[in-house]
Structures are given as structure tokens and as C-alpha cells.
C-alpha positions in Angstrom: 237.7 93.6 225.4 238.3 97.6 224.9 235.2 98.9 223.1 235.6 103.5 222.7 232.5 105.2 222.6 231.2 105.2 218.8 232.7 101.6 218.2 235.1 98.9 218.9 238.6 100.4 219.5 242.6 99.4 219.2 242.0 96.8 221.8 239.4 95.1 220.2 240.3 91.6 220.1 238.4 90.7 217.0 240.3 93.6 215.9 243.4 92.4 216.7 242.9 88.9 214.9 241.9 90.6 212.1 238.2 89.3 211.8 235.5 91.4 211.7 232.7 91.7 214.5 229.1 91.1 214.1 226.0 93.1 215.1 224.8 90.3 217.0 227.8 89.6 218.9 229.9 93.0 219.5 228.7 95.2 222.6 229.2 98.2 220.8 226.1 96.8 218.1 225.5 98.6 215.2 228.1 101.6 216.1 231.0 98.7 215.8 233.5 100.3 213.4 235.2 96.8 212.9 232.5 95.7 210.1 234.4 97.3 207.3 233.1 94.7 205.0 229.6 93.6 206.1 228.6 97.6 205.7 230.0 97.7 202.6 231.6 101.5 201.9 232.6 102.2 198.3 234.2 104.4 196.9 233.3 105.4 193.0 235.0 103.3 190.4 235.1 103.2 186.9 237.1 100.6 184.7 239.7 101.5 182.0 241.2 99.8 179.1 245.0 99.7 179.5 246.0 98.1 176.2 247.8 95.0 176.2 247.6 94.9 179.8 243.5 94.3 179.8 241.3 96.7 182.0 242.0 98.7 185.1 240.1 100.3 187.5 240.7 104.1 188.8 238.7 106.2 192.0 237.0 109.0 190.7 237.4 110.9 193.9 239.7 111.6 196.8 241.2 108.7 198.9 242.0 109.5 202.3 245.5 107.7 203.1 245.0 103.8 204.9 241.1 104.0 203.7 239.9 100.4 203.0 239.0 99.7 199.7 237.7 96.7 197.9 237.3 96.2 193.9 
């Protein structure tokens, strides 16, 4: 397993399986950046009506390009 200093790099094989690491299991602990979901980062939402088509939700700030978001 490849684990770069401040978290679990490209070699990662939890990584490459696409499952997240725990803080239990992964070397790199707490400063594992393959916990995407478990640390929960969010981005500001709000929800908007969209007629016919029910509600939507928008970002109300910048996105980087490839940042992981969940609704």
C-alpha cells in the first residue's frame, strides 16, 4: 500500500476499489484523505422551485472542478 505524507495516495488500494478507509484501519489515521464521506465536507446549498419540474438545488459558492459533492 502507497500512503504520501498528509494521506493515503493514488496507490492506495482502498482507493483504487473505490471504498473509503477508516481511522482505525488506514496507517495514515486521521490525515487519510480517502474518507471523503465519513468527514463529511459540504458545500452551501439552497433549494429552488423549478416549476413543473419540482425543486432543485444550486451551490451558493465556487466549485473547484472534480470536487466531491453530495446532496
Amino acid at each position: 500500500m502507497e500512503h504520501a505524507q498528509g494521506g493515503c495516495g493514488d496507490g492506495c488500494m482502498n482507493r483504487a476499489m473505490r471504498y473509503e478507509c477508516t481511522q482505525e484501519t488506514c496507517p495514515c489515521g486521521a490525515e487519510c484523505s480517502n474518507r471523503r464521506l465519513q468527514v463529511g465536507s459540504t458545500v452551501a446549498t439552497a433549494s429552488v422551485d423549478c416549476g413543473r419540474k419540482g425543486v432543485g438545488v444550486i451551490v451558493l459558492e465556487e466549485v473547484d472542478i472534480g470536487r466531491f459533492i453530495v446532496n
